[in-house]
C-alpha positions in Angstrom: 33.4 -75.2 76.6 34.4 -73.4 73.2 32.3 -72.6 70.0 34.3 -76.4 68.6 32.7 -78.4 70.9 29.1 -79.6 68.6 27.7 -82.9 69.7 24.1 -84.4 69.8 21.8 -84.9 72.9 19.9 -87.8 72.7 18.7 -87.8 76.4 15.3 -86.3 75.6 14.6 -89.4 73.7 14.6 -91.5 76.9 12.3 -89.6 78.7 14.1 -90.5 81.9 15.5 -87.5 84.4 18.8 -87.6 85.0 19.8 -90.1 82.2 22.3 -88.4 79.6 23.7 -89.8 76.6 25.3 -87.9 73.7 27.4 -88.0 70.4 30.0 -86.1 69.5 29.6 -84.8 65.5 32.9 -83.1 63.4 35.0 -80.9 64.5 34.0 -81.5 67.9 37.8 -80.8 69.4 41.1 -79.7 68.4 42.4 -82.6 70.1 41.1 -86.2 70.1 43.0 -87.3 73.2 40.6 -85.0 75.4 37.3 -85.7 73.4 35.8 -88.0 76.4 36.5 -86.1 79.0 35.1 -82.5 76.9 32.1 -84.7 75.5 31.6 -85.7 79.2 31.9 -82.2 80.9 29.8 -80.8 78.3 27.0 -83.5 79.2 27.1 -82.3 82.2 28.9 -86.0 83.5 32.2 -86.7 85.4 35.3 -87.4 83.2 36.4 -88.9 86.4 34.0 -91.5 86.2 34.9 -92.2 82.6 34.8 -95.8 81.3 36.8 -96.5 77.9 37.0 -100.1 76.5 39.7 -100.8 73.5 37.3 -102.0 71.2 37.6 -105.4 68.8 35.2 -105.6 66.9 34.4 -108.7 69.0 31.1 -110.1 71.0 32.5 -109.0 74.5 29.9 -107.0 77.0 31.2 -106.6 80.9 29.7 -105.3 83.6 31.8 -102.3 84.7 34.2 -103.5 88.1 36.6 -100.0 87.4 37.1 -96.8 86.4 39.5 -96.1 82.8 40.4 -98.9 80.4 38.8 -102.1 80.2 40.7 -104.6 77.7 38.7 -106.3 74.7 35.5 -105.2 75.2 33.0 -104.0 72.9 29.8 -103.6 74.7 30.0 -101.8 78.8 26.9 -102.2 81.0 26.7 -100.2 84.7 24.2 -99.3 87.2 23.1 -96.4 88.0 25.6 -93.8 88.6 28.5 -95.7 89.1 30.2 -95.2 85.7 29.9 -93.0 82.5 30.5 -95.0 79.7 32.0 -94.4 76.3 33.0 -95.6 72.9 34.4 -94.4 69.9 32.9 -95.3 66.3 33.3 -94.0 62.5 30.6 -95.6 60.8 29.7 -98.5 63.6 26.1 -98.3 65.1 26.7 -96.5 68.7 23.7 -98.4 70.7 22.8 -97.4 73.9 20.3 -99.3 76.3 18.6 -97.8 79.4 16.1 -99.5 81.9 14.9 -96.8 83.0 12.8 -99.0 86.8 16.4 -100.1 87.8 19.2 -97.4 86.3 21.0 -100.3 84.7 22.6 -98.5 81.4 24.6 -99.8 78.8 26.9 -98.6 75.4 27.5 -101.1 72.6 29.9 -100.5 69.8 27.6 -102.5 66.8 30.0 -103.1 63.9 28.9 -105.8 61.3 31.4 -108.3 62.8 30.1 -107.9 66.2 26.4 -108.1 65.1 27.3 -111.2 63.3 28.9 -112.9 66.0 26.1 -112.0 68.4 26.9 -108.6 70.5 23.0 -107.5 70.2 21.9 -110.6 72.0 24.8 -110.9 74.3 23.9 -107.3 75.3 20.2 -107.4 75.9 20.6 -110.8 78.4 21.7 -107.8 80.8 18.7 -106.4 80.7 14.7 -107.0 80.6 14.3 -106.9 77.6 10.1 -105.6 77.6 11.8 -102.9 80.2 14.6 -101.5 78.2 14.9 -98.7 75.4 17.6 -98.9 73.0 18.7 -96.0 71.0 21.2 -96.8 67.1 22.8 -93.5 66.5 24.5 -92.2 63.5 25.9 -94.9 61.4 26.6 -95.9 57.9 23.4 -96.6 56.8 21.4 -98.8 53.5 22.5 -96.2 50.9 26.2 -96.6 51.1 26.7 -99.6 53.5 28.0 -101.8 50.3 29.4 -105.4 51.2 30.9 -108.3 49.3 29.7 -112.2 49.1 31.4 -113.1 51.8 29.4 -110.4 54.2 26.4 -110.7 52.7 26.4 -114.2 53.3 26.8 -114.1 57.1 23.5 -111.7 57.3 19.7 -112.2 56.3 18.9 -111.8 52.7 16.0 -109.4 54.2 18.6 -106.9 55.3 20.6 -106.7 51.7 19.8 -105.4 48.3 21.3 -105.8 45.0 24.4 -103.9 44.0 26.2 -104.3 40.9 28.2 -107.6 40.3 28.4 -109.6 43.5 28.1 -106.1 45.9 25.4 -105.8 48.0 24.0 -103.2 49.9 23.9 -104.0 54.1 21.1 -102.4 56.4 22.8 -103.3 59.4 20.1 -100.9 61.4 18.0 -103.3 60.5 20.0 -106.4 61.3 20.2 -105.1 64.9 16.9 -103.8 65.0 15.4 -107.6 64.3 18.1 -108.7 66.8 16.8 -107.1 69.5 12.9 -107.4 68.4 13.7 -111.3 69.0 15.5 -111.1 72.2 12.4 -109.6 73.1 12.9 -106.1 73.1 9.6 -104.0 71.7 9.7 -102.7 68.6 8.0 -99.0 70.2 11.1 -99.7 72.8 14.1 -99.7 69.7 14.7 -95.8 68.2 17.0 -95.3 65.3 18.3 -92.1 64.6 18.6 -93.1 61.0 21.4 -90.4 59.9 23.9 -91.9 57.4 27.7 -90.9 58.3 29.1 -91.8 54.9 26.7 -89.4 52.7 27.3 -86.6 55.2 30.7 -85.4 55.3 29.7 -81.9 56.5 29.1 -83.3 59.7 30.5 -87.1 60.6 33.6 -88.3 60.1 33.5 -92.1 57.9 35.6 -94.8 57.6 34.0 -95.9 54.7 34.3 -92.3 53.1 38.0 -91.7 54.0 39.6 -94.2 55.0 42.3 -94.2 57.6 42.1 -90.8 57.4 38.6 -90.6 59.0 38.2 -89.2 62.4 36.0 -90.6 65.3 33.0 -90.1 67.1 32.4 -90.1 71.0 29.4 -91.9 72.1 29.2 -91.1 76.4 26.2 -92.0 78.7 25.7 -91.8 82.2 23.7 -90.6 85.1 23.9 -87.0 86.3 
């Protein structure tokens, strides 16, 4: 491991031995092709064990069945050990889900269109929901999150503030948070890490911030 690779551990937050689950902040690698498999080995997991779905933006959550790429998928669920699972992001909510009685882990890549069309519910039906912890990790948050009518009218009015003209102002952390509140999940049970990518360029990359330019963050979890 080099003095490039950064990321953030969020395994303490799940109080569970064994479980790891981290994020890969800027400038973790010189070269994106490798930053599973160096995000994994410096977790401590197997890159051989890697799971890495090619993300739609859709409702989709499987059930890992095999190891590498899993077609049109935006949400991956395993047991314990079997997989490490992954998804990129660059301003999406990274979610991850652990019940911690069973092993049963999962990594959901929690853009606006897949919260609209239902990904947070689809996900927690995997799960018990008064048994699982669910983590939202750095994402574009309230502050800079702004949306036109036609997004603002797909989410609760709750979620969205006033911007100027017809632009509105998303908290999609919020959104998912009452999402999985009402599938049952408990509200002492749902962290957010609450860190906005967009207003800090020193240290995520943002789609909303640069464009097709913008780089991508690695969100791994899995069992040591």
């Amino acid at each position: 491991m080099t003095q490039s690779l950064r990321f953030l551990d969020f395994s303490p937050h799940f109080n569970t031995p064994g479980f790891t689950a981290g994020f890969s902040v800027k400038n973790f690698s010189k070269n994106n092709t490798d930053d599973r498999t160096a995000l994994a080995e410096a977790l401590h997991l197997s890159p051989s064990k890697l799971v890495i779905p090619k993300q739609t933006h859709s409702n989709h959550v499987s059930m890992c069945t095999n190891i590498g790429r899993v077609d049109d998928t935006d949400g991956i669920i395993s047991d314990k050990a079997a997989y490490v699972l992954s998804i990129q992001v660059a301003d999406c909510i990274p979610l991850f889900f652990l019940e911690a009685d069973t092993g049963r882990f999962g990594l959901i890549h929690a853009g606006w269109r897949g919260v609209q069309k239902g990904i947070i519910e689809k996900s927690v039906t995997f799960f018990k929901p008064n048994r699982v912890t669910c983590l939202l990790g750095p994402s574009i948050q309230f502050c800079c999150f702004e949306i036109g009518p036609e997004v603002a009218s797909l989410f609760p009015k709750a979620a969205q503030k006033k911007g100027e003209g017809d632009r509105s102002f998303l908290n999609l952390q919020e959104a998912v948070i009452r999402q999985l509140s009402e599938s049952g999940v408990p509200e002492n049970q749902i962290i957010s890490d609450g860190t906005c990518t967009k207003c800090n360029p020193e240290k995520f990359h943002s789609y909303r911030r640069n464009g097709s330019k913008a780089g991508r963050h690695i969100a791994i979890a899995g069992w040591r």
